[in-house]
N, C-alpha and C positions, 0 to 999 in steps of 0.2 A: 778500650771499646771492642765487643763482641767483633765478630768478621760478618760482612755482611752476605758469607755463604758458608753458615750451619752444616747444612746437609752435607758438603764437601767436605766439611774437616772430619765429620762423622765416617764418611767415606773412607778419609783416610785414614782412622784409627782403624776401621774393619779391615784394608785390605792389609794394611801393616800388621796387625792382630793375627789373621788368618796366615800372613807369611811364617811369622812366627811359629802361629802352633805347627806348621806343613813340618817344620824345620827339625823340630823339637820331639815331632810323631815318632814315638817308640824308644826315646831318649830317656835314660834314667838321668840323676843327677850329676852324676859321676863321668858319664858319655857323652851327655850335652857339657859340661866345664871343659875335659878333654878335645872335643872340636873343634878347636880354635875357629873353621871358617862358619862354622852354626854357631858358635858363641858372637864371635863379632856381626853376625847377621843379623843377630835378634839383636844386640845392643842398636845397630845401625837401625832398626825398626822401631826399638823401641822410642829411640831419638826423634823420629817422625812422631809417633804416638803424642809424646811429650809437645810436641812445637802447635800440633793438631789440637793438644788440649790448650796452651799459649792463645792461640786464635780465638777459642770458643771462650776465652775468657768465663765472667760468673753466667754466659748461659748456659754452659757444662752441668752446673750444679741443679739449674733450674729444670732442665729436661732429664737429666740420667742422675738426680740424686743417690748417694748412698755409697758414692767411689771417691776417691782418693784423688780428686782433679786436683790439689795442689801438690801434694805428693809425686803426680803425673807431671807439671808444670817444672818442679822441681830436678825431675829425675834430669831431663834436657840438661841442665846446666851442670848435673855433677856427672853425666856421663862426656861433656865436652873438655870439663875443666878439670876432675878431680878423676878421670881414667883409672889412674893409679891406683887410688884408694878406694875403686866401686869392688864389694861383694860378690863374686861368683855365686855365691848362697843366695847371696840377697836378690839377684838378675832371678835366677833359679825357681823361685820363691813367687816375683812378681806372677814369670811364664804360666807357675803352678796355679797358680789360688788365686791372682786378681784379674788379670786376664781374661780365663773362658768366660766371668759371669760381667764382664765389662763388654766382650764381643756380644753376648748372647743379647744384651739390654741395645749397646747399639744396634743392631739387628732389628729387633725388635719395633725399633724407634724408626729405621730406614723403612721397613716394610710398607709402611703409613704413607710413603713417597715414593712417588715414580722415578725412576733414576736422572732423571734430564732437570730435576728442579734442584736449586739451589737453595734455597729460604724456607725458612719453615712457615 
């Protein structure tokens, strides 16, 4: 079952989103894998991401279609359980290319709502 506060989890994928990119600003590939405490930052953020998409359940799909919401649901449990074996590339990759156009859609979708509402 959805969460019955949309707008928040949105919330939180943007401010975790935005921490990210702060992080990340001016980082090549090779400098953000190097940085251990930027690298485990953005993991740690992206964790929230994932739990944020968890809550929004299939209304994810229904308001911000065209993203990777299982993928995202997903990523939570192999960045808790499977540490070991998660991609530097693949983290890397997310940050790059899925990311900005997933803040930019949240965004988007928040503008619509005053900040004190919780429900769409």
């Amino acid at each position: 079952m959805p969460t019955k506060r949309p707008l928040s989890r949105l919330r939180d994928i943007r401010e975790n989103a935005e921490a990210i990119l702060g992080y990340v600003s001016g980082l090549d590939r090779d400098a953000f894998q190097n940085n251990r405490l930027v690298y485990d930052a953005t993991e740690r953020c992206l964790s929230r991401v994932s739990e944020a998409a968890v809550k929004l359940g299939s209304l994810a799909a229904e308001i911000l279609p065209g993203h990777d919401w299982l993928g995202m649901r997903n990523l939570g449990n192999i960045l808790r359980h499977d540490y070991d074996g998660v991609s530097k590339d693949v983290v890397w990759e997310i940050v790059r290319d899925r990311l900005p156009p997933l803040l930019a859609d949240v965004d988007q979708i928040l503008s619509r709502y005053p900040e004190d509402q919780d429900d769409l």
